[in-house]
VOGU-3710 file (C-alpha; in Angstrom, 3 decimals, decimal comma):
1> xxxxxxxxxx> 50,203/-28,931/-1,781  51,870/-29,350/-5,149  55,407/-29,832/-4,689  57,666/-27,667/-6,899  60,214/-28,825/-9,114  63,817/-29,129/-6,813  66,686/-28,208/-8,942  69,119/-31,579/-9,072  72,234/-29,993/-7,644  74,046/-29,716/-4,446
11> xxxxxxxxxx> 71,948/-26,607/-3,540  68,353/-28,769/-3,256  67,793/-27,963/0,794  64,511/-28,539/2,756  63,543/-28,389/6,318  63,959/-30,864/9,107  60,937/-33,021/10,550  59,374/-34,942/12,653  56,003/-36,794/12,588  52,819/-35,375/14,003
21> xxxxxxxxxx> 50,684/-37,076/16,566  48,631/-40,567/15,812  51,933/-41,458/13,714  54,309/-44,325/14,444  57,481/-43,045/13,159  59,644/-41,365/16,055  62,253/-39,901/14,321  65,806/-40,250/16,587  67,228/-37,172/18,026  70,948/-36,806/18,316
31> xxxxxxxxxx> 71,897/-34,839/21,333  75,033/-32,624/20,542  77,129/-34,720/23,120  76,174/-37,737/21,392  76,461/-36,780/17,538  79,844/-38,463/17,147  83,296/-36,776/16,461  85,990/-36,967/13,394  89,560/-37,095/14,117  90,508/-34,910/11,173
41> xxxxxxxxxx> 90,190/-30,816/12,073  87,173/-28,900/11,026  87,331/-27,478/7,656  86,034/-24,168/8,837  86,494/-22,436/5,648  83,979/-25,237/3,067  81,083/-23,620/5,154  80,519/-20,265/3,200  77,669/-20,838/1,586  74,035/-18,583/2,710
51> xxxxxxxxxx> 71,283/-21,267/3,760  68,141/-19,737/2,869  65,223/-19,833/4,746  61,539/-19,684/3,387  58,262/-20,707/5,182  55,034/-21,116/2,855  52,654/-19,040/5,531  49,350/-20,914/4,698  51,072/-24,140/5,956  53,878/-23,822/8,134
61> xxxxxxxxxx> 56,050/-25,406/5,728  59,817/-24,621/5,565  62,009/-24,822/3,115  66,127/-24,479/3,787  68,204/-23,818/0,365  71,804/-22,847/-0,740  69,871/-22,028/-3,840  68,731/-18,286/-4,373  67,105/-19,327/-7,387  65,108/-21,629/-5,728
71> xxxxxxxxxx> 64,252/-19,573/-2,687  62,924/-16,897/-5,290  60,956/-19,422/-7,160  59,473/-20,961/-4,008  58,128/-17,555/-2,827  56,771/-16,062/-6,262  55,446/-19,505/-7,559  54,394/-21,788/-4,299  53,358/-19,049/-1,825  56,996/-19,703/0,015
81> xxxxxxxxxx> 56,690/-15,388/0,728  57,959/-15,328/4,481  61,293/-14,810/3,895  63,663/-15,701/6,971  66,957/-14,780/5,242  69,891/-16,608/5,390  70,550/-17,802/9,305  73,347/-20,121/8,602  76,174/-20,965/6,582  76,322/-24,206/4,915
91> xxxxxxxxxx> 79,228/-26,272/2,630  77,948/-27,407/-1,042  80,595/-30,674/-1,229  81,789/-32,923/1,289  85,031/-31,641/3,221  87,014/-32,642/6,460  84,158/-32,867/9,924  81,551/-32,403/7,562  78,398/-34,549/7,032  75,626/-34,895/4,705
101> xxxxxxxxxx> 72,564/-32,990/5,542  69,567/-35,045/3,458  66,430/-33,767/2,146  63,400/-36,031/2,002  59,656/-34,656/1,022  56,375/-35,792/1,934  53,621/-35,433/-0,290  50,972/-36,676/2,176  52,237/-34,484/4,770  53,082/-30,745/2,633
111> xxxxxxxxxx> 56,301/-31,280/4,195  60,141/-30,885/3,075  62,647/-32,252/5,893  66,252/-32,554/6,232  68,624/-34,577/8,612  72,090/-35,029/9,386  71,149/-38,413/10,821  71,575/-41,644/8,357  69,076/-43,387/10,570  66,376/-40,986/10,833
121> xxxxxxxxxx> 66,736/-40,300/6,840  66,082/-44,232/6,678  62,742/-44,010/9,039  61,623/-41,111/7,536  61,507/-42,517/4,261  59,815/-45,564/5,371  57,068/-43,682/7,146  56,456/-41,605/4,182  59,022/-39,469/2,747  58,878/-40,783/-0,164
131> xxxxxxxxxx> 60,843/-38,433/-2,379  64,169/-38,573/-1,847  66,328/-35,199/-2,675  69,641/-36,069/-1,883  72,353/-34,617/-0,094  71,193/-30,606/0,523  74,188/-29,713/2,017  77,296/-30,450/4,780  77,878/-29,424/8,164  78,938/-30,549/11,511
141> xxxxxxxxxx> 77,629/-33,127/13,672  79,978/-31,523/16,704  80,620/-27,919/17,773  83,521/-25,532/17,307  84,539/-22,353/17,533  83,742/-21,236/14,197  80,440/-22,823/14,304  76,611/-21,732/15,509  74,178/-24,247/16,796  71,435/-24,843/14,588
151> xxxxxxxxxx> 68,294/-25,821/16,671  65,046/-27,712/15,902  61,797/-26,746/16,698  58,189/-28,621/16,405  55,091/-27,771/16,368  52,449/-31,130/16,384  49,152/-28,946/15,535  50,968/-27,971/12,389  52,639/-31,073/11,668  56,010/-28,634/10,446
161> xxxxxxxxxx> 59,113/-28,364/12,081  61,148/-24,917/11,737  65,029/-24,183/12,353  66,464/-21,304/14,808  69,867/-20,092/15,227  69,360/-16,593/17,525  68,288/-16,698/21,047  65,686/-14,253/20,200  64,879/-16,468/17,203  64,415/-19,283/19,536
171> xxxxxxxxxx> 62,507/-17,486/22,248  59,842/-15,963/19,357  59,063/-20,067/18,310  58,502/-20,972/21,892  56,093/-18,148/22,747  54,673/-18,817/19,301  53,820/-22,770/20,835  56,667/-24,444/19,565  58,671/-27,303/20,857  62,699/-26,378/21,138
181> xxxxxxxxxx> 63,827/-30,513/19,963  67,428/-29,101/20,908  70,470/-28,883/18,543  70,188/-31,008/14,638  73,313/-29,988/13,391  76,314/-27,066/13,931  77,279/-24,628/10,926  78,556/-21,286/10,001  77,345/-18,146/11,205  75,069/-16,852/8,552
191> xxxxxxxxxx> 75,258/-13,272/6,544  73,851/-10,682/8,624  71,763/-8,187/6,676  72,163/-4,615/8,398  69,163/-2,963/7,506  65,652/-3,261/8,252  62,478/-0,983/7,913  59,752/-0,867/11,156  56,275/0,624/10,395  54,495/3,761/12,923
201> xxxxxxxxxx> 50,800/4,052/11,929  49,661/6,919/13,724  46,255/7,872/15,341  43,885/6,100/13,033  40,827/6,743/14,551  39,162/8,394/11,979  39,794/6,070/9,415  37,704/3,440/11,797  34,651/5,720/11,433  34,543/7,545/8,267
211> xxxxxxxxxx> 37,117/5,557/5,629  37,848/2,035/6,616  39,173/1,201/3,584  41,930/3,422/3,724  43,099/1,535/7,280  43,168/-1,792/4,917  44,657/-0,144/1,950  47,384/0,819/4,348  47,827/-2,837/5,858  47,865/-4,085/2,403
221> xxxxxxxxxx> 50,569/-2,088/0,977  52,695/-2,333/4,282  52,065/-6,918/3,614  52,809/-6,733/-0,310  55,800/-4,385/0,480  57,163/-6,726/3,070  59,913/-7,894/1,134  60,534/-5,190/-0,353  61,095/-2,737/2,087  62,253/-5,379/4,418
231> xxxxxxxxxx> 59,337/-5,060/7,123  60,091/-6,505/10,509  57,572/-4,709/12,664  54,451/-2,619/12,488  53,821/-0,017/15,004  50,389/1,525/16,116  50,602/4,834/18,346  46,843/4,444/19,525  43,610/5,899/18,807  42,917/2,856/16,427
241> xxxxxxxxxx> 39,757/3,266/16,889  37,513/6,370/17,799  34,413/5,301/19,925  32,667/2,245/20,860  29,792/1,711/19,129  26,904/-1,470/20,863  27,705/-3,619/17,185  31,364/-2,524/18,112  31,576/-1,699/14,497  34,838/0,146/15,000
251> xxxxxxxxxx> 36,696/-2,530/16,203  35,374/-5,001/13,465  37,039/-2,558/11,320  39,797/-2,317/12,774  40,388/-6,047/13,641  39,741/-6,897/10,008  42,174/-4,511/8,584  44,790/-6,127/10,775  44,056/-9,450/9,239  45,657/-8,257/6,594
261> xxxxxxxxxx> 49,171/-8,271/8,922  48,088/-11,611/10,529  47,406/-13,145/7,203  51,044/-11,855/5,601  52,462/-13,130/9,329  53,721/-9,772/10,032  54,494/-8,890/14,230  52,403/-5,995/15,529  52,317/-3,924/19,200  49,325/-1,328/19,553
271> xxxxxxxxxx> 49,961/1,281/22,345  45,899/2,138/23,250  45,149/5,587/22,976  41,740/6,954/24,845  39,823/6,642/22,130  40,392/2,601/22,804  38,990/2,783/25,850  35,741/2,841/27,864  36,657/6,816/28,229  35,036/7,716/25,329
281> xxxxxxxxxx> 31,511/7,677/23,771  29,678/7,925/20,814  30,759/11,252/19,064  33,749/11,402/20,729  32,446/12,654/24,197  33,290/11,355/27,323  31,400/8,420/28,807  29,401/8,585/32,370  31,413/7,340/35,308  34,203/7,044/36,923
291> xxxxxxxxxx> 36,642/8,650/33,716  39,976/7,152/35,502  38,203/3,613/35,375  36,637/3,751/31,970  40,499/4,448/30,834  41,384/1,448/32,057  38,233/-0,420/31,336  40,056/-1,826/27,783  37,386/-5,189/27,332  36,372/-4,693/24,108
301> xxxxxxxxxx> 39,500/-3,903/22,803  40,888/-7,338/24,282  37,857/-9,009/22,927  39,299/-7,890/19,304  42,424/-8,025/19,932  43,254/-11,022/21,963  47,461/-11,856/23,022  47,444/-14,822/20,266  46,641/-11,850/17,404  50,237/-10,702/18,754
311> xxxxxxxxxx> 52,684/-13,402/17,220  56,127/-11,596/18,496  54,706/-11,168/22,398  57,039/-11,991/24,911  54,873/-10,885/28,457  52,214/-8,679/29,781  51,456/-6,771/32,933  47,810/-8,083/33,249  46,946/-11,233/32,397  45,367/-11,853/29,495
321> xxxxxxxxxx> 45,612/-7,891/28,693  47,647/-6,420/25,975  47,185/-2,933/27,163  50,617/-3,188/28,892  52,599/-5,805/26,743  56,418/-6,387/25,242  57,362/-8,158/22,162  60,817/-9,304/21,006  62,143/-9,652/17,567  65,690/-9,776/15,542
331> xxxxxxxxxx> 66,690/-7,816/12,754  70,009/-6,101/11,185  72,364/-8,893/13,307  70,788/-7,101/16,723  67,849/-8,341/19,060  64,827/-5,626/19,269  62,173/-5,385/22,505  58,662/-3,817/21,765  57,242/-2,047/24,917  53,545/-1,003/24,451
341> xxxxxxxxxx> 52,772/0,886/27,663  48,853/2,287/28,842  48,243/5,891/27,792  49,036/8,111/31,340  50,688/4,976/33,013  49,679/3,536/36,412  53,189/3,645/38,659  52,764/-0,134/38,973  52,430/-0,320/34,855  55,512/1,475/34,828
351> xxxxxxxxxx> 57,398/-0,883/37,814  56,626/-3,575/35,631  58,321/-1,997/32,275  61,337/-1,538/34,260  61,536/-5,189/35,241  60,957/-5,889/31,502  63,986/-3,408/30,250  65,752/-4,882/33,486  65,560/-7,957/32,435  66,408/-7,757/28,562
361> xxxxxxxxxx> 69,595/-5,228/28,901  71,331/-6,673/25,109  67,781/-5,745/23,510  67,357/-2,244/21,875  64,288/-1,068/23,393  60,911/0,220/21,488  58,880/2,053/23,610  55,192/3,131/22,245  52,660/5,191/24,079  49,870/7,161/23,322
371> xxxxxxxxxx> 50,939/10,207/24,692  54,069/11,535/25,346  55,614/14,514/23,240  53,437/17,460/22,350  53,043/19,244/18,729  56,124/21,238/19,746  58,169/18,404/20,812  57,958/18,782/24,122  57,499/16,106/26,840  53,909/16,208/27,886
381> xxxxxxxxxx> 53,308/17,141/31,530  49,675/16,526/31,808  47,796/13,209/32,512  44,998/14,383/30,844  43,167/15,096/33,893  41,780/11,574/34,012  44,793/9,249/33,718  47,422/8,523/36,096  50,914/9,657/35,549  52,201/12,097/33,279
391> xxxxxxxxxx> 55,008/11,285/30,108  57,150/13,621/32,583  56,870/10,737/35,354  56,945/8,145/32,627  60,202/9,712/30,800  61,996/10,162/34,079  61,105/7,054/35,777  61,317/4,282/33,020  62,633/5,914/29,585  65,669/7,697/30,713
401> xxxxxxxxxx> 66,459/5,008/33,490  67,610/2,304/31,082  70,749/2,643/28,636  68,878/-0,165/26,308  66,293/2,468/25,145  66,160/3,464/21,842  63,097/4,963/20,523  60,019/6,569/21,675  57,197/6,848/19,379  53,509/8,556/20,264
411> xxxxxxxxxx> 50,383/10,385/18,935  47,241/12,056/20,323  48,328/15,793/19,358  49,650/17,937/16,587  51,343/16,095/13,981  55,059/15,559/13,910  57,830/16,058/15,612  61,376/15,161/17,009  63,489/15,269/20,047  66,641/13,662/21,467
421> xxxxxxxxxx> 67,778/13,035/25,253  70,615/11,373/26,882  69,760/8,931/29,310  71,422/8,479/32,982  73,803/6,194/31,370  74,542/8,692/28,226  72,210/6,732/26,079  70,654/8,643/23,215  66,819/8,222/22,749  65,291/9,403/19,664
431> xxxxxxxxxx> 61,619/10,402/20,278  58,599/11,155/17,380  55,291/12,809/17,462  53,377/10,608/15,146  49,798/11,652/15,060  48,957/13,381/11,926  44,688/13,273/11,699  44,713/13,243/7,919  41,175/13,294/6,443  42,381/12,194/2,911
441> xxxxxxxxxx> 44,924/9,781/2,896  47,321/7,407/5,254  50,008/8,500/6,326  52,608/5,653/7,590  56,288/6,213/8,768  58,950/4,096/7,764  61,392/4,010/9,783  64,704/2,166/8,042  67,360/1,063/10,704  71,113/0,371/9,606
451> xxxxxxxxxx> 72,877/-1,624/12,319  76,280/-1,407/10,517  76,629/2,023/9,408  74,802/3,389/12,483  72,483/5,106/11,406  68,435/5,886/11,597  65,966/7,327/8,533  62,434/7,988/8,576  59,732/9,634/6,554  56,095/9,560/6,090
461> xxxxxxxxxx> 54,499/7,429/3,223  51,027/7,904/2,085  50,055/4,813/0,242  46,746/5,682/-1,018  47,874/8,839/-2,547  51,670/7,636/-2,968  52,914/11,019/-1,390  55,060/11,784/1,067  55,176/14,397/3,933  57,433/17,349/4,257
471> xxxxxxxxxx> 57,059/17,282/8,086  58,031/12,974/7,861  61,793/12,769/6,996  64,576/13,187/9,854  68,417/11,319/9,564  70,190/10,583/12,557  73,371/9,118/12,181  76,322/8,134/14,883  74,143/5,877/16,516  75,265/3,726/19,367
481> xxx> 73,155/0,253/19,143  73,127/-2,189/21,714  75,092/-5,368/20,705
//
């Protein structure tokens, strides 16, 4: 990779590092006990400037900055687009408890790395790191009040390193295959950006079949939009597909539209619909057999869409199954858990998502299905006649059960529409129809999330056509977020 030009100044800021395997140099870690003390107070107050964080997606490569300039440049010149915002707070000039956090860069290795540590700066350099940057910044070598932990994390296959500050943060890079190399360094909590946007692409099936290139149009516009509009998550309410096919064309399809998401590093959940399934045959008719078993028979789908495609999973009910699956992300200062659940849920599908809500209770919950409200906004009482439980079962059971649920989103009838209920525990849960069927266009929600002034906006984008639908756009405001 060519390396970029670093502005000279105080703001120049990379990413820590380690070496990968078949390398000599064993960079020394500094456990927090162990990272020495000052005798002078900490000079809280010197930490206020945003550190931020950029990885180049084609490599892994990080790069940490005080410098928004530079963090612009990175992404629109170098390819630096996944854009981490600013975790931390750092200190541009040296100040009482503070020490010098060093950049190095390796041209050999793509890599930028910084260290608090004098002697790993030295053994870096020797190994490799041959440009030294300088001092990127200051912070603490010991806790305090006013201080987060900034942790390290490595991943060998990639030779990169990457920095965490959240739990949820933390928990994403280990389920992602990354090594937690415990705390580098200590600094200020960073500024918390409030909103967010989450995508809901609705039943998509005929798209698969008739108009693929309106399923990748979408995908496209949702990845170059990802700044932008501040994407965090995409959505699919099932019915991805339409019917199986024996060159499983749909899927291909399908699974190369998502690409698009995988290749601008984007999270995704997919609730299956019945149209994913073994249920349903060429033409849309139902298969021979046992209908309750072909709904469940989900192989192909798994063959296409394997748990490594889904970079934000947390845990699934089956193993090696993502028909049953949560995912866990952060955004707007608040930690967010996916729940994809099986269209007409098995009761032990539905034990298992209440150990999952049980066991994340400071997570706003997510909850995608298939089916659930009908085109008048009711809950569904059916299971189809060939699934297992009805939304009924599902809603009173699981949904209403847990104060940590948010959101319910589904598809399979009608178009769109809206309803509220209070949980047992006076939770509000904001549910949408999301199904649409649209023979000309793509219809996408946005769905744009303000943590701070409590509130929740949505509407229906058509990329293809840039129009917008009538029946999209609800406000809720007052909303009580788990924090």
């Amino acid at each position: 990779m060519k390396r970029f030009s670093l502005i000279a100044s105080l703001a120049l800021t990379g990413v820590l590092s380690a070496c990968g395997p078949g390398e000599t140099l064993e960079p020394q870690r500094v456990p927090a006990q162990e990272m020495g003390s000052t005798t002078a107070a900490l000079d809280c107050a010197a930490l206020s400037k945003p550190v931020y964080h950029r990885v180049r997606p084609s490599t892994g490569d990080s790069l940490l900055t005080l410098n928004a300039t530079e963090a612009a440049n990175a992404a629109t010149t170098y390819a630096y687009t996944d854009d981490l915002g600013t975790p931390f707070k750092a200190a541009s000039s040296s100040s009482t408890g503070l020490s010098p956090v060093y950049r190095l860069y390796s041209p050999g290795r793509g890599e930028h790395i910084v260290t608090i540590d004098a002697t790993e700066r030295s053994n870096l350099i020797a190994s490799g790191f041959t440009t030294d940057e300088g001092v990127g910044f200051y912070a603490s070598k010991t806790a305090d009040a006013c201080l987060v932990p900034v942790y390290r994390f490595d991943n060998p296959g990639l030779k990169k390193h990457r920095h965490a500050v959240t739990q949820t943060e933390r928990d994403a890079l280990t389920a992602a295959g990354w090594t937690n190399e415990g705390i580098q360094f200590y600094a200020a909590p960073g500024a918390v950006d409030t909103k967010f946007t989450f995508v809901v692409i609705p039943d998509t099936q005929q798209e698969t079949v008739y108009a693929p290139t309106r399923l990748t149009q979408r995908m496209q516009w949702i990845a170059d939009n990802k700044t932008a509009q501040d994407i965090r998550f995409v959505l699919h309410t099932g019915d991805l597909m339409d019917w199986d096919t024996p060159d499983h064309l749909h899927y291909q399809r399908a699974s190369d539209s998502y690409q698009v998401l995988d290749n601008a590093q984007i999270p995704y959940a997919i609730a299956l619909g019945n149209h994913d399934t073994a249920a349903v045959c060429q033409g849309g008719s139902a298969c021979p057999g046992n209908v309750n078993a072909n709904l469940r028979n989900t192989t192909t789908f798994n063959a296409y869409f394997p748990l490594s495609r889904f970079k934000a999973l947390g845990g699934v009910f089956e193993s090696g199954k993502c028909d049953n699956a949560y995912h866990t992300f952060s955004a707007g200062g608040l930690n967010w858990l996916v729940l994809n659940l099986e269209l007409w849920a098995r009761t032990d599908a539905v034990n298992w998502a209440k150990t999952v809500l049980a066991q994340f209770p400071r997570h706003n919950v997510i909850i995608i299905t298939h089916s659930h409200l009908n085109g008048s906004g009711g809950i569904e009482q059916s299971n189809g006649g060939y699934g297992n439980n009805s939304p009924q079962y599902v809603f009173d059971n699981l949904i209403k059960q847990y104060a940590n649920v948010r959101f319910v989103f589904s598809g399979h009838v009608g178009n769109a529409a809206y309803r509220t209920d209070t949980g047992v525990n006076g939770n509000t849960v904001y549910q949408m129809l999301n199904t649409f069927h649209d023979g000309t266009t793509n219809p996408t929600r946005l769905v744009e999330v303000d943590t701070a002034a409590n509130t929740i906006n949505t509407r229906v984008y058509a990329p293809l056509t840039n129009t917008e639908r009538a029946d999209g756009v609800k406000a809720y405001s007052n909303v009580n977020w788990v924090r």
